[in-house]
DSSP file (Angstrom, degrees, kcal/mol; ACC not computed):
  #  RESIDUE AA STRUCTURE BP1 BP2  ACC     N-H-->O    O-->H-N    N-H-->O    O-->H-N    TCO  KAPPA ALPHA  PHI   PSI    X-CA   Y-CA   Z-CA
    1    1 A X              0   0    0      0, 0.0    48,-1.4     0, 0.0     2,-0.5   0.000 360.0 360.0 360.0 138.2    0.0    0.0    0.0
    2    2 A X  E     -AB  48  79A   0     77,-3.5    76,-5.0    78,-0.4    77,-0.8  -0.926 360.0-165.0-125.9 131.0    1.3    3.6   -0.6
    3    3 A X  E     -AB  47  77A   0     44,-4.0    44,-1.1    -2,-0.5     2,-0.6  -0.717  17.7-148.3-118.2 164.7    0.4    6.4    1.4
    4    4 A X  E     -AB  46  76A   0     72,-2.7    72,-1.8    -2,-0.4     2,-0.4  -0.911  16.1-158.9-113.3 135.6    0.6    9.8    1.2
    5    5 A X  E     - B   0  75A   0     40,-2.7     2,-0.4    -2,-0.6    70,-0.2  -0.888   8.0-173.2-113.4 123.4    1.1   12.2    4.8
    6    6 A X  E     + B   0  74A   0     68,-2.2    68,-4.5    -2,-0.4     2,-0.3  -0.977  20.7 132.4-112.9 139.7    0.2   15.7    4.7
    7    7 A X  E     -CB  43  73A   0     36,-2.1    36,-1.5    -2,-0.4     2,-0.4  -0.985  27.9-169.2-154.4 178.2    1.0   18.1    7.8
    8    8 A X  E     - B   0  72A   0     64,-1.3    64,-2.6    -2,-0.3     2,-0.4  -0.953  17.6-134.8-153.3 177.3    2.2   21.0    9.0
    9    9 A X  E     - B   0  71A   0     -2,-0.4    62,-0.3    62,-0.2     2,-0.2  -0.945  22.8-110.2-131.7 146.1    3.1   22.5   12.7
   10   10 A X  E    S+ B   0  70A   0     60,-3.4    60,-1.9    -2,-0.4    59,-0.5  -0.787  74.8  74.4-123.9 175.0    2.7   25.3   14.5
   11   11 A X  S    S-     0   0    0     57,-0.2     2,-0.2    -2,-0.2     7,-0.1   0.487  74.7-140.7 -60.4 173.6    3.3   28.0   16.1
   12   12 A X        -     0   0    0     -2,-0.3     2,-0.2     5,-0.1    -1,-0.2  -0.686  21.9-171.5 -87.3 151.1    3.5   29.4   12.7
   13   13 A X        -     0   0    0     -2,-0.2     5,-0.2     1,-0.1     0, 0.0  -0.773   7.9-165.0-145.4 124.8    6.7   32.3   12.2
   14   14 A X  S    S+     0   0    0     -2,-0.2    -1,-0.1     1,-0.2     3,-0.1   0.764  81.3  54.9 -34.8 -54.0    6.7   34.2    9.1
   15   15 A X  S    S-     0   0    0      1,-0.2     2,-0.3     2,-0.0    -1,-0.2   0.665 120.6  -0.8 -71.4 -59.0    9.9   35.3    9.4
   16   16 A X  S    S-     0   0    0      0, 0.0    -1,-0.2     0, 0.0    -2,-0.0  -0.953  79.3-101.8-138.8 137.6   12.1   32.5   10.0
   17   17 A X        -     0   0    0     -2,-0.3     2,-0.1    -3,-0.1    -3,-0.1  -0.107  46.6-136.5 -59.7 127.4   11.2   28.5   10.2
   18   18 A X    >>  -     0   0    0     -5,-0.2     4,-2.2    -7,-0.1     3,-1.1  -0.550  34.1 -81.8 -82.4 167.4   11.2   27.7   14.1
   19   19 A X  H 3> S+     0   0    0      1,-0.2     4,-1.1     2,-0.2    48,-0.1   0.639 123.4  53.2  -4.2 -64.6   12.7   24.7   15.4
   20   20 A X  H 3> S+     0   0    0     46,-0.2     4,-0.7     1,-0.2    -1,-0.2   0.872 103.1  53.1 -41.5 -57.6    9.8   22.5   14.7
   21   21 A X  H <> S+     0   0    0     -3,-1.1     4,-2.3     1,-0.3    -1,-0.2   0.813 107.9  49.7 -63.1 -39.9    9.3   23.1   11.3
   22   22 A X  H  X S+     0   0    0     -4,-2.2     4,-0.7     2,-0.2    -1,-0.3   0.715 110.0  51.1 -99.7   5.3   12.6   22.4   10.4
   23   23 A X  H  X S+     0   0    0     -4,-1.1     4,-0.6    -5,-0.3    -1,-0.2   0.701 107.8  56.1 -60.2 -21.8   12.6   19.1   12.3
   24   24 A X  H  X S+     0   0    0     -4,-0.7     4,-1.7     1,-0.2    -2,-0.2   0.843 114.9  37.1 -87.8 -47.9    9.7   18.5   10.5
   25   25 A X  H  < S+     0   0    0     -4,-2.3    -1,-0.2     2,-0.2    -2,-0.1   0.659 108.6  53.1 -59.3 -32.2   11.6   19.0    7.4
   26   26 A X  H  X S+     0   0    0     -4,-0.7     4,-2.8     2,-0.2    -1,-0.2   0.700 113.2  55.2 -80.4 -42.4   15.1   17.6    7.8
   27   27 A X  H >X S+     0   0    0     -4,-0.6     3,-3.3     1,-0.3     4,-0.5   0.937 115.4  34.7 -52.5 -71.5   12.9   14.2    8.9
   28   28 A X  H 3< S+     0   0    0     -4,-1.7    -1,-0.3     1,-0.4     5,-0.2   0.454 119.6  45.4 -90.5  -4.5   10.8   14.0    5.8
   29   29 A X  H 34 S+     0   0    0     -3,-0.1    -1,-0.4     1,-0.1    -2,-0.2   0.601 122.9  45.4-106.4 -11.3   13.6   15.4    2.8
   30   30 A X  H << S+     0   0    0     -3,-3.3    -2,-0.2    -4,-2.8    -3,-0.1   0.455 103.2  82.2 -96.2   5.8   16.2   12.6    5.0
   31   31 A X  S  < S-     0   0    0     -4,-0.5     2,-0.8    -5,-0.1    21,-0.0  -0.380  97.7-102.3-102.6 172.2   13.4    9.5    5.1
   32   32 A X  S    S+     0   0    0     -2,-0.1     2,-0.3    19,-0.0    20,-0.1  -0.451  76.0 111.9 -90.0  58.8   13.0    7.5    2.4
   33   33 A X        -     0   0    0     -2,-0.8    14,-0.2    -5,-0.2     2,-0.1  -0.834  49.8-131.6-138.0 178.0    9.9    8.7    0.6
   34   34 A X  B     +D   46   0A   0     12,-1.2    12,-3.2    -2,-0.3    11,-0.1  -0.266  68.2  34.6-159.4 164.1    9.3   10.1   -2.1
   35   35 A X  S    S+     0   0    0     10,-0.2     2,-0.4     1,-0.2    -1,-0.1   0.768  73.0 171.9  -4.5  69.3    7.3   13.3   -4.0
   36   36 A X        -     0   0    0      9,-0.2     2,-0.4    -3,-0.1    -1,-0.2  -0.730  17.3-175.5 -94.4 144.3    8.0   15.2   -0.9
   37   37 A X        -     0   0    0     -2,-0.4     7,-2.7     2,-0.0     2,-0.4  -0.939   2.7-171.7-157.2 118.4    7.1   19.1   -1.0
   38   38 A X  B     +E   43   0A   0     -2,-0.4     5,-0.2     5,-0.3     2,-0.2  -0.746  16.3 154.8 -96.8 133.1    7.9   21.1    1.7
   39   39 A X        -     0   0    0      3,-1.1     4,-0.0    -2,-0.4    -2,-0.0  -0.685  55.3 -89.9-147.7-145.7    6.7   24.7    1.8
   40   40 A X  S    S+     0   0    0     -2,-0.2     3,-0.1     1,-0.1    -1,-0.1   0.783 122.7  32.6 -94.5 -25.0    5.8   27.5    4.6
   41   41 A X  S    S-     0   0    0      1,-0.2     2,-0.3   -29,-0.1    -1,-0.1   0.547 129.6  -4.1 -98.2 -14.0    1.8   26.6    5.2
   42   42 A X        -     0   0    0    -34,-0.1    -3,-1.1   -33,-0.0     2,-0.5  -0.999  52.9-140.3 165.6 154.7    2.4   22.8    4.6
   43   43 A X  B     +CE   7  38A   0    -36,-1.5   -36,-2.1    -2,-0.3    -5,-0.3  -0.960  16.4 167.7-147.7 139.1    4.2   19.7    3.7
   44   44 A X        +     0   0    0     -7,-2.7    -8,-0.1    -2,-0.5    -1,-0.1   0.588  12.5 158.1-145.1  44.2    4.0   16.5    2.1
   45   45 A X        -     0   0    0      1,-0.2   -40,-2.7   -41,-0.1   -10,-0.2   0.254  20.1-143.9-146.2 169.0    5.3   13.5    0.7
   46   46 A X  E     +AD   4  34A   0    -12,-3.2   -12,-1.2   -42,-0.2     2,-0.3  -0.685  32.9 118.8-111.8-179.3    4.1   10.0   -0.2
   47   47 A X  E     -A    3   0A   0    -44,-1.1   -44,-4.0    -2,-0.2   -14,-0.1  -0.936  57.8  -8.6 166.4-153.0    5.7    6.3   -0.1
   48   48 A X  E  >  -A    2   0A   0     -2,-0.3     4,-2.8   -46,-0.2     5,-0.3  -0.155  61.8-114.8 -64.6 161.3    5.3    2.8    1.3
   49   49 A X  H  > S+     0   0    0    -48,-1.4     4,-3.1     1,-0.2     5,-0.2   0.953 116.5  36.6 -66.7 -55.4    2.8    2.2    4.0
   50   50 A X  H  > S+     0   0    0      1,-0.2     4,-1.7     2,-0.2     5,-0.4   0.801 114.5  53.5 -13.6 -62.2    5.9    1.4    6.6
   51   51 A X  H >> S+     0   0    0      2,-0.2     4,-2.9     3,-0.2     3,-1.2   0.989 113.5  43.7 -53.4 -73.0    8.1    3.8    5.3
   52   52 A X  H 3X S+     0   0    0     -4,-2.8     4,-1.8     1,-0.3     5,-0.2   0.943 116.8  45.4 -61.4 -44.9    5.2    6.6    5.8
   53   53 A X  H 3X S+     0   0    0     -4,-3.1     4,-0.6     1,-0.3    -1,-0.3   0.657 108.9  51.4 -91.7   2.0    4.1    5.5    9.2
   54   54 A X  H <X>S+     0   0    0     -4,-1.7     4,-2.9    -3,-1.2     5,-0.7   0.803 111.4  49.6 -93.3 -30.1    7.3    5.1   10.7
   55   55 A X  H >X5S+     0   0    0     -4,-2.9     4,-2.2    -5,-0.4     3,-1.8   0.902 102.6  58.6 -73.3 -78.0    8.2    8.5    9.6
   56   56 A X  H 3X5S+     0   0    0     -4,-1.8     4,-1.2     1,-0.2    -1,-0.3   0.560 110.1  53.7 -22.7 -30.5    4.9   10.0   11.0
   57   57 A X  H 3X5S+     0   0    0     -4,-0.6     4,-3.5    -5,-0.2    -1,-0.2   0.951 110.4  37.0 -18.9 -80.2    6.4    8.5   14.3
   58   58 A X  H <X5S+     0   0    0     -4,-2.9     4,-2.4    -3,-1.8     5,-0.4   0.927 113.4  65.8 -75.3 -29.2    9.5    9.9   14.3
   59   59 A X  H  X<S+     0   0    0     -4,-2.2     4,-3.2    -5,-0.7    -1,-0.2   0.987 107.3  42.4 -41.1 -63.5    7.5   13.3   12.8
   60   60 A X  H  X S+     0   0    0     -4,-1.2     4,-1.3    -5,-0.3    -1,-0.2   0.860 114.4  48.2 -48.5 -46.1    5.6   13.7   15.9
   61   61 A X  H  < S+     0   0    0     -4,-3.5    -2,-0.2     2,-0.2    -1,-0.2   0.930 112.0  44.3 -63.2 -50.3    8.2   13.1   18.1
   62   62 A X  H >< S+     0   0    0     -4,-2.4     3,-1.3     2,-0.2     4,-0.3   0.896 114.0  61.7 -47.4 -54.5   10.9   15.4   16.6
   63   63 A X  H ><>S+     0   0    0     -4,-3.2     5,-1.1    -5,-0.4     3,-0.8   0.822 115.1  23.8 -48.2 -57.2    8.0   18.1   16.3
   64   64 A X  T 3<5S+     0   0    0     -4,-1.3    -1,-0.3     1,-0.2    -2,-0.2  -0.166 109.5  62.6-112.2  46.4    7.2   18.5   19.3
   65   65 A X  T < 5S+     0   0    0     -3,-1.3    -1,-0.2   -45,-0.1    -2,-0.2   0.060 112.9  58.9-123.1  -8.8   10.3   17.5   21.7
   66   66 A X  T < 5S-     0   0    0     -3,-0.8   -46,-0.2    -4,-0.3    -2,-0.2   0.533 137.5 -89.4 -96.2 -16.2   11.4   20.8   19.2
   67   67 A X  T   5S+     0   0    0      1,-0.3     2,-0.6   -48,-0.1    -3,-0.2   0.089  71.9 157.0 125.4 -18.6    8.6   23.0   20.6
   68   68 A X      < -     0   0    0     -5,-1.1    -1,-0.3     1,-0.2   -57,-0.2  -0.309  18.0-175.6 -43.2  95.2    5.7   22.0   18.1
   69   69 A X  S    S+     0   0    0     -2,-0.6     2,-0.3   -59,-0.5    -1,-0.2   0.724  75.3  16.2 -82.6 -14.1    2.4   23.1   20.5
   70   70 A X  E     -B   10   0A   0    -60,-1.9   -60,-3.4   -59,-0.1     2,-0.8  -0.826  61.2-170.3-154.0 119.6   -0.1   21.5   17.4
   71   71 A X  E     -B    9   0A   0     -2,-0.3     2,-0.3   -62,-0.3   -62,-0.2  -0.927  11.7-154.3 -96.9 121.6    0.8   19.4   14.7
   72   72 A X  E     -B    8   0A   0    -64,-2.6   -64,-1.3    -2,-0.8     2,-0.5  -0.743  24.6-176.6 -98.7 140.8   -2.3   19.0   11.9
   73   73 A X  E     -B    7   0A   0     -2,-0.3     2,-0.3   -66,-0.2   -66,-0.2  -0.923  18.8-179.4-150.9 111.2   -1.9   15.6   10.0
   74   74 A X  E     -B    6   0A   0    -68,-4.5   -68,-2.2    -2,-0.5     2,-0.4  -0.905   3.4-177.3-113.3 159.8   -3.6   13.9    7.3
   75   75 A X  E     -B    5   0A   0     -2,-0.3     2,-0.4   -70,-0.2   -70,-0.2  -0.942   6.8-179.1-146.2 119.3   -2.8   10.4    5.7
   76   76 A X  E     -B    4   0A   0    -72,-1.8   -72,-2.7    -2,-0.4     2,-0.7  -0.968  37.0-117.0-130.7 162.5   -4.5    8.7    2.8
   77   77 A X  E     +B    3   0A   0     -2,-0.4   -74,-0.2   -74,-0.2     3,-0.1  -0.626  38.8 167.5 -75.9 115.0   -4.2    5.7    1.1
   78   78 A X  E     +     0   0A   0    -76,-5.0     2,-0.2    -2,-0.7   -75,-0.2   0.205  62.0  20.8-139.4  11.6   -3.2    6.9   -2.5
   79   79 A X  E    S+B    2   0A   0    -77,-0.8   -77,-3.5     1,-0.6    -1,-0.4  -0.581 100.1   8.5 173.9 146.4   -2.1    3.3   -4.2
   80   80 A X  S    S-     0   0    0    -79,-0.2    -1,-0.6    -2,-0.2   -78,-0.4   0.315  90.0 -56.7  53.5 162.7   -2.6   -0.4   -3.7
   81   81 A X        -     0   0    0    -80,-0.1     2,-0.5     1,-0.1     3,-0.0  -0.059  50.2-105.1 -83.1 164.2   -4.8   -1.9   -1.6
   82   82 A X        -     0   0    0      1,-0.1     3,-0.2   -81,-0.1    -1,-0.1  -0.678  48.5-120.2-100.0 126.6   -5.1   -1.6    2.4
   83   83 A X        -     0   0    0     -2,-0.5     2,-0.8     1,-0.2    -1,-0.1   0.071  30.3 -92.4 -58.8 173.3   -3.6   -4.7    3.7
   84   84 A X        -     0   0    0      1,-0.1    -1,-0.2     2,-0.1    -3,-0.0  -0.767  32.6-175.1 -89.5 118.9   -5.7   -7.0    5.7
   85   85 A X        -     0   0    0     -2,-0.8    -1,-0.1     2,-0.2     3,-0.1   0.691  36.9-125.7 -80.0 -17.4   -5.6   -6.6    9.5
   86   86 A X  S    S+     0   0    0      1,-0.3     2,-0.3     0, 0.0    -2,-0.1   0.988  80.1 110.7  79.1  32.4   -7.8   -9.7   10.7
   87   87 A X  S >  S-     0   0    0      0, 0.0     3,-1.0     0, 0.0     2,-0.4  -0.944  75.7-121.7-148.7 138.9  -10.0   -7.2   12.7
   88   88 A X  T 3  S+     0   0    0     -2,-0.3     0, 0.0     1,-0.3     0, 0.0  -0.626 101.0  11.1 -88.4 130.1  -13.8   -6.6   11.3
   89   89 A X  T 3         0   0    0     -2,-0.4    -1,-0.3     1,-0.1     0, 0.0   0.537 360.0 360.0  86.3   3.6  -14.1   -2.7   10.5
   90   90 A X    <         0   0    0     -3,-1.0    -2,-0.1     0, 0.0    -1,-0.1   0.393 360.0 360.0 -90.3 360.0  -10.2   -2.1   10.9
């Protein structure tokens, strides 16, 4: 399955990227994914389901052990099918 993770973190600063943001940034242009696009409102990049979710791990963590008070996060399933968990409705 390949997913794609969108986020971004706040506080916001116009002016120069705080801390967060560029934890949040260094993670996802050093991870192994793919049609990643970093910008000032938002971020994104896709890849394997593993791959994506370990980095949304370490995303969270980095962000806010950096000062990140709200991180916004989306994830969708954007090619192949979603494996089977062996749990009804999962």
């Amino acid at each position: 399955m390949r997913l794609r993770v969108e986020f971004t973190t706040e506080p916001f600063d116009l002016e120069e990227p705080p801390p967060h943001a560029v934890a949040a940034r260094d993670l996802v242009e050093s991870a192994d994914l793919d049609a990643v696009d970093v910008g000032p409102f938002g971020n994104s990049a896709e890849g394997g389901a593993e791959v994506v979710l370990d980095a949304v791990d370490e995303l969270l963590r980095r962000s806010l052990a950096s000062g990140a008070t709200r991180i916004s996060l989306q994830v969708s399933v954007v090619g192949g099918a979603p494996e089977e968990t062996g749990k009804a409705g999962a």
